[in-house]
Steps between C-alpha positions, in 0.01 A plus 500: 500500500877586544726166472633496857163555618341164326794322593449582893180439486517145362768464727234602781215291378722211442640485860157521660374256199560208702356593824156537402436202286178365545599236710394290807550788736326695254190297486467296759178560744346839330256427301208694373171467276139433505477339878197623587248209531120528505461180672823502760484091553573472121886619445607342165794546272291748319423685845742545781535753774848721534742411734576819731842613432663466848521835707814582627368666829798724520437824707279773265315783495133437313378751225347551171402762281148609429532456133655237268663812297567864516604746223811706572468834682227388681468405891449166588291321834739285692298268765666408810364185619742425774684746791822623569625779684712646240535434117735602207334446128682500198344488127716227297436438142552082325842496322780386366611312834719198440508194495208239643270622797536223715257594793103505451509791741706728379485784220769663375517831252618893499437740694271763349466826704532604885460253782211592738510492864177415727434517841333252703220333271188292557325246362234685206758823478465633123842658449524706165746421227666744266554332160736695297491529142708166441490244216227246449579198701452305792570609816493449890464672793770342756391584898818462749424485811805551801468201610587306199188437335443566176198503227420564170196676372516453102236648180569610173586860377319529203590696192341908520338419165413142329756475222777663628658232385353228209586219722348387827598252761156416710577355838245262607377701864205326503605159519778579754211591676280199491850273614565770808438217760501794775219444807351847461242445771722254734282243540742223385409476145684650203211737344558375098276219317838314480463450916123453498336354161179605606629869539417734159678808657843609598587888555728731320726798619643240792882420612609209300679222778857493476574802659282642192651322182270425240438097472769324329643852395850370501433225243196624275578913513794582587704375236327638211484842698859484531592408151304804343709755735837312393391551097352856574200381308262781431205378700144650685431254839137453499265332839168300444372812617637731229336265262193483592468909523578468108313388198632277247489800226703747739728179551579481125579830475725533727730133482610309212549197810365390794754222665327319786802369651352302809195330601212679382260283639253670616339809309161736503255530194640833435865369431389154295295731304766778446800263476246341194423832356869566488584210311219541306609853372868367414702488862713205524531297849738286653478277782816369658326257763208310553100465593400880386206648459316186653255639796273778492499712786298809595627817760316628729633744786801375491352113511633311194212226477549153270223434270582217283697384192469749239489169293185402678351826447519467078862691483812233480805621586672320170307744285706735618846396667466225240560212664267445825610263891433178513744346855705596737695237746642719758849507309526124536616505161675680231725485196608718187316626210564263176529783230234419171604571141214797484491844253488711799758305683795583240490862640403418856800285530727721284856513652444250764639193310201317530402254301174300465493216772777730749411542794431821677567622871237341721114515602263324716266613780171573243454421130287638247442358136300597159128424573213512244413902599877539397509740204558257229795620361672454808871364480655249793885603510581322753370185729635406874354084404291334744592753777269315719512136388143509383593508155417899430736766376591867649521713186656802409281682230514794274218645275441770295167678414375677157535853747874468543492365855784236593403301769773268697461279825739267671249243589659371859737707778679702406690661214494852666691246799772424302516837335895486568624168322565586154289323272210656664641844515530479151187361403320802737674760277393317188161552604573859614646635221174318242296605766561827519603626180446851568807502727790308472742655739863349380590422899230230443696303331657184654 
């Protein structure tokens, strides 16, 4: 990377650095995890349900795609689930915008093709969507209509072929799913477990509320999404969906990484089992939040349906993300990572200035620590200490198996968050560049 280019980019990250520090605004009030109760009168530490991220009720237009992903060049199924007498529709793809996105309902990105314009429109219209042969990413469909309201309709634009680059960024489209606290029916209840404990089903392919914005999108997504663009990382953008169409063996093929940026909560057999087979063949993995990998779901036209903990059913999560959820507390509390003198942790930590017992940016919302179905050569680089006053630890852990795989989780919310303060900037492209060591592109470099 040319000089004056580094230098305006650390001048860029460093004068955004501040503004999305994982602090109280940050935090406060979203919380995620396992909520779902089998017995709803019982809601312990260990068991909570999500609070609803407030809606904004600003004016919108409601739609969704009928996919979670597309490849380029191909046309894409736009649902209307609202009217208006005349629309405009514009394709915008996640980027480099700046600075923090301060409203929940609001996404932001570049313009990727022609706008559209529609005629009068009715609730159950299926409009058809030209994607173009554009970059891997994530994008949105944003619906204007004259009379100032406005909506977003986003998915995933896969790559044309698996490995098109050797790193992939899976968003977690499933679990945006299960928090969507939209009334499908309008009977007065949201349709997801998190509104009904005794419900086991909540659709996919829907609007998302907030005029369409994924759930906590400006906190948990965006950020990461945003960072990427700025240091023109060489990345494939993945769905649940894309997963779960491809085998663990085809996976290894085709990525050195997968980075699971958000909360993968919620996953099919298909994906545990490919995600597994991926490590198991040599990928490496790293997970920059919390809770993944933690409830098994199954799909069934276009009805995600929870099942139970994949812990329950014989497969912990630890054994693979390597460290497994214990808590959440609704963000009532949080703190910094204590760095720990560890092997791993003298290149993790390389070029922050972090020493053992420093503290690092700031976590909270859910832990996750080393269990006994942890592989046992599992390192803890980092603890957030008695997050939740009951004496337990959120750890951030690293292991390595005999097939080359490199395996790193943050163990509480969220390093993918915080992507833009430095330390953890620099500690992501550690792990990129002895992640990936097939391609080390120089503009990764801090």
């Amino acid at each position: 990377m040319a000089a004056t280019k580094r230098s305006r980019r650390r001048r860029a990250c460093a004068g955004v650095a501040a503004a999305v520090l994982l602090g109280d605004a940050a935090l406060t009030g979203h919380v995620h995890g396992d909520h779902g109760v089998h017995n709803p009168a019982v809601l312990g530490h260990d068991e909570g349900r999500d609070e609803r991220e407030p809606a904004s009720h600003r004016p919108t237009v409601e739609a969704a795609f009928a996919a979670e992903s597309y490849r380029p060049g191909t046309v894409a199924r736009l649902v209307l689930f609202d009217a208006a007498p005349r629309l405009q529709i514009q394709i915008f793809r996640v980027g480099d915008g700046h600075g923090l996105l301060r409203s929940r309902d609001v996404m932001r990105g570049d313009f990727v093709g022609r706008a559209m314009s529609v005629g009068r429109v009715s609730n159950g219209r299926v409009l058809r969507v030209h994607i173009g042969n554009w970059p891997s990413g994530f994008y949105y469909a944003q619906l204007t209509e004259p009379g100032g309201r406005v909506g977003y309709a986003p998915f995933v634009l896969r790559p044309a072929r698996l490995g098109a680059q050797r790193v992939a960024v899976v968003l977690p489209t499933r679990t945006w799913q299960a928090y969507n606290f939209r009334d499908d029916d309008l009977n007065g209840s949201a349709d997801t477990w998190y509104a009904d404990p005794y419900r086991a089903t909540a659709q996919l392919h829907r609007p998302f509320e907030n005029r369409g914005t994924p759930p906590h999108y400006r906190f948990y997504d965006e950020p990461f999404l945003r960072w990427v663009a700025r240091e023109q990382l060489g990345v494939d953008v993945l769905s649940d969906a894309d997963l779960d169409t491809a085998d663990g063996d085809t996976l290894a093929r085709a990525d050195d990484l997968l980075i699971f940026p958000g909360h993968h909560e919620y996953v099919t057999a298909h994906e545990f089992d490919g995600v597994t087979r991926f490590r198991d063949r040599g990928g490496s993995l790293m997970f920059l939040s919390a809770n993944n990998f933690y409830w098994k779901i199954t799909i069934r036209d276009g009805v995600m349906t929870r099942v139970a903990h994949w812990r329950e059913l014989g497969r912990p999560e630890a054994a693979l993300v390597g460290v497994g959820f214990y808590a959440n507390d609704f963000g009532r509390h949080r703190g910094p990572w204590r760095v720990r003198s560890t092997r791993a942790g003298r290149w993790i930590f390389s070029g922050t200035g972090l020493r053992p017992g420093d503290p690092l940016s700031s976590g909270g919302i859910e832990a996750d620590a080393v269990t006994p179905d942890s592989p046992r050569n599992v390192e803890v680089l980092a603890e957030i200490v008695n997050l939740f006053g009951d004496g337990r630890n959120a750890q951030m852990s690293y292991y390595q198996t005999r097939a080359g795989a490199k395996v790193f989780a943050a163990g509480a919310f969220c390093l993918a968050c915080a992507i833009w303060q430095p330390p953890v900037r620099r500690i992501v492209t550690n792990l990129l560049d002895a992640l990936t060591p097939a391609a080390r592109p120089e503009t990764r470099r801090p």
